[in-house]
BABA-789804 format. One record per residue (C-alpha): residue in three letters; x, y, z. Coordinates in steps of 0.25 Angstrom, whole numbers, padded with zeros to 4 digits, always signed. Layout:
<sites>
alaXYZ...
</sites>
This chain:
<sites>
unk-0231+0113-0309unk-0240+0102-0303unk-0248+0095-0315unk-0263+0094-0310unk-0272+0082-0309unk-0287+0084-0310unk-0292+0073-0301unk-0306+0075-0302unk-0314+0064-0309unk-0331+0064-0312unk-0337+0056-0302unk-0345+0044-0309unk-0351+0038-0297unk-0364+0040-0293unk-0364+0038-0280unk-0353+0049-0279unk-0362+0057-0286unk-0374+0055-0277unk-0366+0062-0265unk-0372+0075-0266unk-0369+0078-0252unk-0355+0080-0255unk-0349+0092-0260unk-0347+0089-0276unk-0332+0093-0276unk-0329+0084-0264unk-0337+0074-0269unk-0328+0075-0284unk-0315+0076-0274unk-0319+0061-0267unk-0324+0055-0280unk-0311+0060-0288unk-0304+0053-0278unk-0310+0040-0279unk-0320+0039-0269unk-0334+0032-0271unk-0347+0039-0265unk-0347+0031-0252unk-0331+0035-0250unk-0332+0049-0251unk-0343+0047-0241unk-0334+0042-0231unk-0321+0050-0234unk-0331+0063-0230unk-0335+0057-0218unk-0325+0047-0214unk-0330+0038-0200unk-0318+0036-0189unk-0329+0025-0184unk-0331+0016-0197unk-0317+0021-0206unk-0307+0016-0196unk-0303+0003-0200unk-0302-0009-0190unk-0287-0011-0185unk-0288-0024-0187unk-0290-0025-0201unk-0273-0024-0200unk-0269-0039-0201unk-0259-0039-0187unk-0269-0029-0181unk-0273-0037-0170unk-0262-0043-0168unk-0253-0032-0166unk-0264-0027-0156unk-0263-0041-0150unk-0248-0039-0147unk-0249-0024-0142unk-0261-0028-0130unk-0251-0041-0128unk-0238-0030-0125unk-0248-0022-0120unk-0254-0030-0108unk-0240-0036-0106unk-0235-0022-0101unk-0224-0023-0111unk-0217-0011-0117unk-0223-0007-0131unk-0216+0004-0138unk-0222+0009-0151unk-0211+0014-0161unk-0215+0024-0168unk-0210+0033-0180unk-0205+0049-0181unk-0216+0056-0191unk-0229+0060-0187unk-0235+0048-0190unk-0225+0041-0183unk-0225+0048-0170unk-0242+0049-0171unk-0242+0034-0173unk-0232+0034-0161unk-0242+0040-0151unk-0255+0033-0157unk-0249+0021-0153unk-0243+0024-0139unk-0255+0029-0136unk-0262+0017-0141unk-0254+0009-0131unk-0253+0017-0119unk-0269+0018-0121unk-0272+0002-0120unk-0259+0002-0110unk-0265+0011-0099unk-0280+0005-0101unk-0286+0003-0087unk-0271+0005-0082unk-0264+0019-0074unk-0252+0014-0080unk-0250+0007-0094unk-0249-0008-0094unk-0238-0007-0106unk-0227+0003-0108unk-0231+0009-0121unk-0219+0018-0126unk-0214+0024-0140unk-0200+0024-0149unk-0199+0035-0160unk-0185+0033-0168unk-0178+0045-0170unk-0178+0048-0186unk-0164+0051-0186unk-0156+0042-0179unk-0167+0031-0179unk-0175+0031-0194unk-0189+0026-0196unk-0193+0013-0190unk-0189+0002-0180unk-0176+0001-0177unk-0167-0010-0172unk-0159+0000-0161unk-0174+0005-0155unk-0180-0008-0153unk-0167-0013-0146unk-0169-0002-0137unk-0184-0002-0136unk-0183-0017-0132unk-0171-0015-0122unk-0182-0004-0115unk-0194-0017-0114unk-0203-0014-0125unk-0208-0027-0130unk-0219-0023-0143unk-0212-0011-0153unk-0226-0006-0161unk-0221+0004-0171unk-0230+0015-0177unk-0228+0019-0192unk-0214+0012-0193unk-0207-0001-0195unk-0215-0009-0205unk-0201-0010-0212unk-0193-0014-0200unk-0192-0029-0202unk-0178-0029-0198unk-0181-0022-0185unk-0193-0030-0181unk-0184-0042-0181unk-0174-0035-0172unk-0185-0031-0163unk-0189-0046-0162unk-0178-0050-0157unk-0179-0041-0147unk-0192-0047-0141unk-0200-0033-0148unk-0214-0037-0153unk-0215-0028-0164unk-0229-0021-0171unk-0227-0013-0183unk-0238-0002-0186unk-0234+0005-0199unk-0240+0012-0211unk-0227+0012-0220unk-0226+0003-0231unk-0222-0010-0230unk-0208-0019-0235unk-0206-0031-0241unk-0203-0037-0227unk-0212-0033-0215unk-0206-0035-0201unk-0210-0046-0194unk-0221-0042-0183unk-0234-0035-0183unk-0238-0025-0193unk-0247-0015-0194unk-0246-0009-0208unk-0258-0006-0218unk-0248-0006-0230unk-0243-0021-0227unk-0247-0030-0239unk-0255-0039-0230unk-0262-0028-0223unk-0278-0027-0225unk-0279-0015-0218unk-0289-0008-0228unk-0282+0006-0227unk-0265+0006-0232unk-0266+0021-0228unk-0264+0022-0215unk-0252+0030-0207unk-0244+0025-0196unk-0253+0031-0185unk-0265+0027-0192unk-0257+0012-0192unk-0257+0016-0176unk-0270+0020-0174unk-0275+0007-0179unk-0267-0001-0171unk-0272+0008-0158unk-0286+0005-0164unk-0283-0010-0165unk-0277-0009-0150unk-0289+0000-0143unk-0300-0009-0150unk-0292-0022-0144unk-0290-0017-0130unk-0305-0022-0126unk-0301-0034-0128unk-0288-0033-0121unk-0291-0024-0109unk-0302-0025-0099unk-0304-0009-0099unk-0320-0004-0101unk-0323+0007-0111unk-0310+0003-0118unk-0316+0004-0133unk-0321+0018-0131unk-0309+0022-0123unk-0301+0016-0136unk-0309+0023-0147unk-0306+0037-0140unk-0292+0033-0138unk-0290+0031-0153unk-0298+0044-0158unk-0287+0052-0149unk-0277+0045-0155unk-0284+0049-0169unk-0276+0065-0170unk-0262+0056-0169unk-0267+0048-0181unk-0270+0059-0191unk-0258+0067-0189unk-0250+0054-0191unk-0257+0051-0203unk-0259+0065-0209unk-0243+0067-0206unk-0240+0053-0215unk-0247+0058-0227unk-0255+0045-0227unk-0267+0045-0236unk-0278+0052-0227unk-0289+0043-0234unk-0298+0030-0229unk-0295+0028-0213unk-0284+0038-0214unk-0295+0049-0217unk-0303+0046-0207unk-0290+0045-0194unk-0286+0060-0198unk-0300+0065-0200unk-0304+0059-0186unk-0288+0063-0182unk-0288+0077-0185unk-0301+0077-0177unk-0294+0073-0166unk-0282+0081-0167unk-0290+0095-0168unk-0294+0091-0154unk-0282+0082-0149unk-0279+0082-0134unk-0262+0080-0138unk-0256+0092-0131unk-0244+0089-0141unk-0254+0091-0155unk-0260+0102-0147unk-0248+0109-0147unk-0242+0104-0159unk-0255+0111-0167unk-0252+0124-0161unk-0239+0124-0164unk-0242+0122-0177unk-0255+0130-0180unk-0263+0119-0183unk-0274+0123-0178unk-0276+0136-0183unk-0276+0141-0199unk-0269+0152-0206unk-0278+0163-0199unk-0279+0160-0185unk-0291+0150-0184unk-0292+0139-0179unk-0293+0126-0186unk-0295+0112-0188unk-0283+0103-0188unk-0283+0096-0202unk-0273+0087-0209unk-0267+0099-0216unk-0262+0104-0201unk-0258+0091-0197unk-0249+0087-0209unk-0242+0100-0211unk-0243+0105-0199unk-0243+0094-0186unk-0237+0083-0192unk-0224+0090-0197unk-0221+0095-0182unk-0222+0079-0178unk-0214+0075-0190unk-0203+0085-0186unk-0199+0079-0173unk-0195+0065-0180unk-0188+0073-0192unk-0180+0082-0183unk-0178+0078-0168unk-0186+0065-0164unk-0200+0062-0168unk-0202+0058-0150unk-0206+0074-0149unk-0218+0072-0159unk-0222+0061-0151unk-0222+0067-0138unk-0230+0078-0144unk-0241+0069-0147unk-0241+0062-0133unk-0238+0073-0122unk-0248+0076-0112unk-0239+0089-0108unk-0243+0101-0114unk-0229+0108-0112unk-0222+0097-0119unk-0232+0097-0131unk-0230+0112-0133unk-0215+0110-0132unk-0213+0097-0141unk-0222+0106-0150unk-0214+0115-0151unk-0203+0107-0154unk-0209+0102-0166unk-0215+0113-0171unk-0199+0119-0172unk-0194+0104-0174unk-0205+0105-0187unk-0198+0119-0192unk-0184+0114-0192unk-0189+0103-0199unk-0195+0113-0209unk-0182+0121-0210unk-0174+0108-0213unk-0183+0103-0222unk-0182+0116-0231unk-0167+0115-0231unk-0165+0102-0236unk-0176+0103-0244unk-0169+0115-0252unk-0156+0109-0253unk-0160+0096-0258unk-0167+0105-0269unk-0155+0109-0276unk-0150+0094-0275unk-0160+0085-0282unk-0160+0083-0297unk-0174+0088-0298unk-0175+0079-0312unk-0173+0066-0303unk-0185+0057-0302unk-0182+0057-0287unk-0175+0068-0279unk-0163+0063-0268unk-0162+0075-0259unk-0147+0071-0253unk-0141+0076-0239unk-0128+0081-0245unk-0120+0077-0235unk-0123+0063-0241unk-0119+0068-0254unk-0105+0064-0259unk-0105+0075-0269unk-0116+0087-0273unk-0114+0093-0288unk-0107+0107-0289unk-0118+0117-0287unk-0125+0109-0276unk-0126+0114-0261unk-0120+0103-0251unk-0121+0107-0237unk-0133+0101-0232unk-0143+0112-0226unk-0146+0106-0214unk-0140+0113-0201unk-0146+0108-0190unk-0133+0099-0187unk-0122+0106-0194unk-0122+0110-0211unk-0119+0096-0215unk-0129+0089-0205unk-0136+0079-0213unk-0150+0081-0217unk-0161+0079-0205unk-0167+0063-0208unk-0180+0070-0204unk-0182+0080-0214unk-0179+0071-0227unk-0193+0067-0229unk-0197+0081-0230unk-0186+0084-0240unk-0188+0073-0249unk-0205+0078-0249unk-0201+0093-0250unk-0193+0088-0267unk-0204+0079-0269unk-0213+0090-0268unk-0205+0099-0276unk-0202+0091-0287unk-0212+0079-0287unk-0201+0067-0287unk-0197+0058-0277unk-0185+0063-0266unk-0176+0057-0255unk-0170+0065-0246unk-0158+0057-0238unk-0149+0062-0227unk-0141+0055-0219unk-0145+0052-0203unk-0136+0048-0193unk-0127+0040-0204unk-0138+0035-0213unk-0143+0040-0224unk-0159+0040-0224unk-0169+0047-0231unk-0183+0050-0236unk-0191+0051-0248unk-0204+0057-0255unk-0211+0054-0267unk-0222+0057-0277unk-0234+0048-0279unk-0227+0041-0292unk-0216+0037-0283unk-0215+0027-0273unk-0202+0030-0266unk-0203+0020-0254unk-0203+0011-0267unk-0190+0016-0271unk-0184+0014-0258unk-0188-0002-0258unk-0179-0003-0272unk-0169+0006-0265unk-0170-0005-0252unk-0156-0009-0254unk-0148+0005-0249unk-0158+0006-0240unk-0157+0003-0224unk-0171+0005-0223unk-0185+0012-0229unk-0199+0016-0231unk-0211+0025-0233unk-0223+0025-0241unk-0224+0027-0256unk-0219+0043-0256unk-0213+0044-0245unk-0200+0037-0238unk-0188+0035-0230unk-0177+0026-0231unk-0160+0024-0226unk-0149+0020-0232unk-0141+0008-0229unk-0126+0010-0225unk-0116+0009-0239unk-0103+0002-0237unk-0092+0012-0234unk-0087+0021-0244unk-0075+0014-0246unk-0082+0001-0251unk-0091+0008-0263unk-0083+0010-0276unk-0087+0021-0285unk-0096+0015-0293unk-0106+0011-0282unk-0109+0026-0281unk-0119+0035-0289unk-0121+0048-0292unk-0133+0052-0284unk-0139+0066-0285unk-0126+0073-0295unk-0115+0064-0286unk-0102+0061-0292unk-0102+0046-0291unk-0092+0039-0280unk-0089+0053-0274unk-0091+0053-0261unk-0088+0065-0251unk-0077+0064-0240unk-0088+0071-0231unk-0097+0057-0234unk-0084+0050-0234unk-0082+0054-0219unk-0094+0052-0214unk-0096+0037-0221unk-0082+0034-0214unk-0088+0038-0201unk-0102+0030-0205unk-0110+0041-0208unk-0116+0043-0223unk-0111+0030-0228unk-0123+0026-0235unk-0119+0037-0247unk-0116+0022-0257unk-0131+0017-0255unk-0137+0031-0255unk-0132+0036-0269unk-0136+0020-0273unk-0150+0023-0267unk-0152+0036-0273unk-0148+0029-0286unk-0158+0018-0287unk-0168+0028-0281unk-0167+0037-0293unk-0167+0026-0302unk-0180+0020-0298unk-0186+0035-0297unk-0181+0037-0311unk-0188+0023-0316unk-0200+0025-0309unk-0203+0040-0311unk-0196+0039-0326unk-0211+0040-0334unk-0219+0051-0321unk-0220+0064-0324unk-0215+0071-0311unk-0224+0082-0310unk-0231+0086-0298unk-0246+0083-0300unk-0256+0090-0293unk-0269+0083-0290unk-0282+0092-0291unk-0295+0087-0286unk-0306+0095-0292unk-0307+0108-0305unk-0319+0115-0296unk-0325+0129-0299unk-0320+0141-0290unk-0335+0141-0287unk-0334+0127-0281unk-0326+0133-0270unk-0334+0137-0258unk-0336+0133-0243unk-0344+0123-0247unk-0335+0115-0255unk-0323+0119-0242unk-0332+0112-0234unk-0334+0100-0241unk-0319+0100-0244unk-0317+0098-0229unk-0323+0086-0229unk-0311+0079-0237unk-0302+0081-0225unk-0292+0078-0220unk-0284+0080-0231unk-0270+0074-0233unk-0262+0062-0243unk-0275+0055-0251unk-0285+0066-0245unk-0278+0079-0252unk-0286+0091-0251unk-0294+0095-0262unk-0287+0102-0272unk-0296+0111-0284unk-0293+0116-0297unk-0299+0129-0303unk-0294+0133-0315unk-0292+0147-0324unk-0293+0156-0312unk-0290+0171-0314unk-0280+0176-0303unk-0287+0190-0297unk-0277+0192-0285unk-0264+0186-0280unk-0257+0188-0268unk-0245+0184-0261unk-0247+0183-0246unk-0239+0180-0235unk-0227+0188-0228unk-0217+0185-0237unk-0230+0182-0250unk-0230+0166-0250unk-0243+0165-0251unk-0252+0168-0262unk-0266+0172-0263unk-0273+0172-0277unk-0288+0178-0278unk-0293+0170-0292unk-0305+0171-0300unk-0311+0159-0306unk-0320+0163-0322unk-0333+0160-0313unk-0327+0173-0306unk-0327+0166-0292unk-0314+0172-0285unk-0307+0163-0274unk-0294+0165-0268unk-0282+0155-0268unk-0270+0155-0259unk-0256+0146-0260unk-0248+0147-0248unk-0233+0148-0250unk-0235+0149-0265unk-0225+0146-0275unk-0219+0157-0282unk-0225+0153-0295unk-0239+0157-0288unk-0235+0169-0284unk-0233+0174-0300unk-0250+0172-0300unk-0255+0186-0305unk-0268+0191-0306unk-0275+0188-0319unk-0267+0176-0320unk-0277+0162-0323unk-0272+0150-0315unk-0277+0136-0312unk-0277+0134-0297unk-0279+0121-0289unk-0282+0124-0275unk-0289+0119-0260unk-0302+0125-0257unk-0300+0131-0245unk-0306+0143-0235unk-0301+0155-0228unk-0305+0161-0214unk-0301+0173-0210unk-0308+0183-0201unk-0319+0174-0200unk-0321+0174-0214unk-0322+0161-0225unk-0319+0162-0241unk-0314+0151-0248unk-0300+0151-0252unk-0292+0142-0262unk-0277+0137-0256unk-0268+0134-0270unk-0262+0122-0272unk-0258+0125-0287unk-0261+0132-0299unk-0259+0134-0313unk-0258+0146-0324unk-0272+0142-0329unk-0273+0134-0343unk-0279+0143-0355unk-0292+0139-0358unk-0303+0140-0367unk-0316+0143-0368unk-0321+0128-0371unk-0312+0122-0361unk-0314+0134-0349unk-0324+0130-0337unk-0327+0138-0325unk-0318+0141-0313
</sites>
């Protein structure tokens, strides 16, 4: 059961108080928040013109835009390397665009060949590699520009070098304790003075884009170029929020205001690919048939998981065409393809998910979710074969999917996770944490068994490097990983280390090891219970269109904007009942002791919610929301979590 925090705090400054034009529950929300009287002014009405920060406040702003018209106007072959999420494939197209734009200025045919390199997740990995760029300099590029990748690469920047490659790194992912050597465009470098950290790798993009349009008068001879340019970049503003909606980047400060300028754009985007890919998924439409606004909601569980499912499952070049074509039978069939691609994806997801349940040590401070055809031995009792089919029983886990995995036990049981598989010989993985852990942290101490890694705070990637063969490691270099027997390996990983594949198995029960130790250390004194952050306790008579309304305001809502959540306590339940074909749904009429009666739905409700009764008094945190149907509007409450209510007496008891 999630604990509650009660975030609401009395606001103390006067200015704040002297805002009576604001609704006084969203005005509570902002100041609880930390906002001062002049903030909540502009996060209501955040400006495109006077919000968007000058590009080149970013220290090798202007001279990476120096080196881009240089290659430009030489007619040299730029290729932007790009990155196989959403983010990644957004920024991709933001910044091909970007260049195709200034390369066809005044011109039927562009000056430059602008072209893009996506690696393939699977036999590729994340960022530059050494193999692509000697294949990309063999075909004549001359500048490499990567988009949301690379920041890491140091190695593979000095390999490019030699190859002649002029190299621009535009990234968002934190930094390591060596940066390549070339330019860099990274908000979270330590010498960076960009005022805003926050910014994903198509918002990274877009600057650059913004830093390139507002240049080009100085470079071109073209009349009409900055009002060409400023209409340019506002189509190029429905890429950018779904890039940064789908990185789960805070959606504050100059992120609030690309996605709520973004999702304008989207709703009317001319991409025949988005077009398609909204219908597909019913983006556009609510529960009942309407039609609806596209908000931040639609594009990160619904748009943005079909462009991720490309690069998880096939090749993330699918998404990107989607986002490009200019045919309307292609977009309806890439579409297509997604939307099925992002249902395997689903199905896959669920499998492992479930298997790795009945593997981890739920007690552990952080959770390994193993492919078992790594594992040399599994305790009696345990299931082995992996449940992935797609290739055959024992097909190793999908690279693509581990990320998901990983999320799907952090959520369940509120500690960090790994999930590892292994890909085309490697053993790779991907991890998720809680807000108390800082797993791309943990990686750095782990840097020794590692090829390569990266990833934000709660959120990571990393592979293994290759172990000597199993021959060379006496018993004692091995450790029990997970219930393993020490130095017991399986003649099933024996074989494959003798043909090369799986012979990492030494550095990842090592890996594993040091990985729990410092989650043991670290987390030795947390209390490892979910919490549950509650804005506001308001009265059911609070809740009315007025307050829906003023709640609207406070989009779009994502990671540091969450919707508002409430809390009404000591509610008497008067109806409940389960909806739904097959009764996952719940819907609970509940009276509050001033007699207002509201009703509340959960949607695939837990089973615990389903033993509600009538007569029963629970606490319920909820979204204010409304319901249309038949032309008609009533406020409605969607549950995100309740409780058996407290006993209370007379002296402590206050109003619902």
């Amino acid at each position: 059961m999630r604990k509650w925090n009660l975030l609401a705090k009395k606001i103390t400054d006067n200015k704040i108080l002297d805002l009576p034009e604001i609704n006084p529950v969203v005005l509570q929300l902002l100041a609880s928040r930390g906002l001062s009287a002049e903030q909540i002014k502009k996060f209501l009405e955040p400006s495109y013109a006077e919000e968007l920060r000058d590009p080149f406040l970013f220290k090798q702003m202007r001279d990476a835009v120096e080196l881009i018209f240089k290659h430009l106007q030489a007619g040299n072959k730029i290729v932007v390397y790009g990155d196989y999420d959403a983010d990644g494939v957004c920024s991709t197209a933001i910044m091909h665009e970007t260049l195709f734009f200034l390369a066809t200025l005044g011109k039927t045919e562009p000056a430059a060949k602008i072209d893009i390199y996506i690696p393939d997740r699977a036999s590729e990995g994340y960022g530059l590699k050494k193999s692509a760029l000697k294949n990309l300099a063999k075909a004549g590029a001359k500048l490499i520009i990567t988009v949301d990748n690379a920041t890491r690469n140091v190695d593979e920047v000095a390999y490019a070098k030699t190859l002649g490659l002029d190299i621009i790194i535009t990234d968002h992912h934190e930094p390591g304790p060596k940066l390549p050597d070339c330019l860099i465009i990274n908000p979270k470098l330590d010498y960076e003075k960009y005022p805003f950290s926050g910014l994903a790798g198509c918002g990274v993009a877009f600057k650059v884009a913004e830093g390139l349009i507002s240049s080009a008068t100085h470079v071109f001879s073209s009349k009409n170029i900055n009002s060409k340019g400023d209409i340019f970049l506002k189509w190029l503003l429905d890429l950018v929020a779904i890039g940064t909606i789908a990185d789960l980047v805070p959606l504050i400060d100059e992120n609030r205001v690309l996605v709520k300028y973004g999702l304008v754009v989207l709703n009317k985007t001319s991409r025949l690919g988005l077009k398609k890919l909204i219908a597909v998924a019913r983006s556009g439409v609510d529960k009942n048939g309407n039609n609806r606004e596209i908000d931040s909601w639609q594009v990160g569980f619904q748009l943005a998981p079909r462009l991720n499912a490309a690069g998880r499952l096939n090749h993330a070049n699918n998404a990107y065409e989607l986002l490009v074509t200019e045919d309307a039978a292609e977009a309806d069939k890439i579409a297509q393809q997604l939307n099925a691609t992002n249902q395997e994806r689903q199905r896959l997801t669920e499998e492992i998910f479930q298997y790795a349940d009945t593997q981890v040590n739920q007690e552990d401070k952080i959770l390994f979710a193993v492919d078992p055809n790594l594992t040399p031995a599994l305790p009696a009792g345990r299931p082995n074969p992996s449940p992935y089919e797609g290739e055959g029983r024992n097909a190793p886990w999908p690279a693509g999917v581990m990320g998901l995995v990983a999320g799907k036990l952090t959520e369940k049981y509120y500690r960090p996770a790994l999930a590892i598989t292994d890909k085309g010989g490697e053993i790779v993985g991907s991890g998720r944490s809680i807000s108390e852990f800082d797993v791309t942290a943990m990686l750095e101490e782990c840097a020794e068994w590692l090829a390569n890694f990266g990833g934000h705070k709660q959120a990571c990637g990393f592979t293994l490097k290759p172990s000597p063969p199993p021959a060379m490691l006496p018993a004692s270099n091995c450790v029990a990983v997970g219930g393993l027997q020490a130095g017991q390996p399986s003649p099933s990983l024996a074989g494959r280390q003798a043909k090369g594949r799986g012979g990492n198995k030494s550095n990842l029960e090592k890996f594993l090891a040091k990985a729990k130790k410092i989650a043991a250390e670290k987390l030795a004194d947390v209390e490892l219970t979910p919490t549950l952050d509650v804005d506001w306790k308001i009265n059911f008579s609070d809740v009315n269109e007025d307050l829906y309304e003023a709640l609207q305001k406070l989009r779009p809502f994502g990671v540091g904007n969450p919707q508002p959540k409430f809390l009404t306590a000591n509610l008497s339940v008067v109806n409940a009942l389960n909806m739904g074909a097959d009764g996952r749904h719940l819907k609970l009429k509940l009276q509050a002791e001033n007699k207002v009666l509201l009703d509340a739905v959960a949607f695939s409700a837990g089973e615990e919610w389903k033993k509600i009764k009538v007569g029963d008094k629970i606490d319920l945190v909820y979204y204010v929301d409304r319901n249309e149907w038949n032309g008609r509007r009533e406020m409605q409450l969607k549950i995100v979590d309740m409780h058996n209510a407290k006993p209370r007496t007379n002296a402590n008891a206050t109003k619902a």
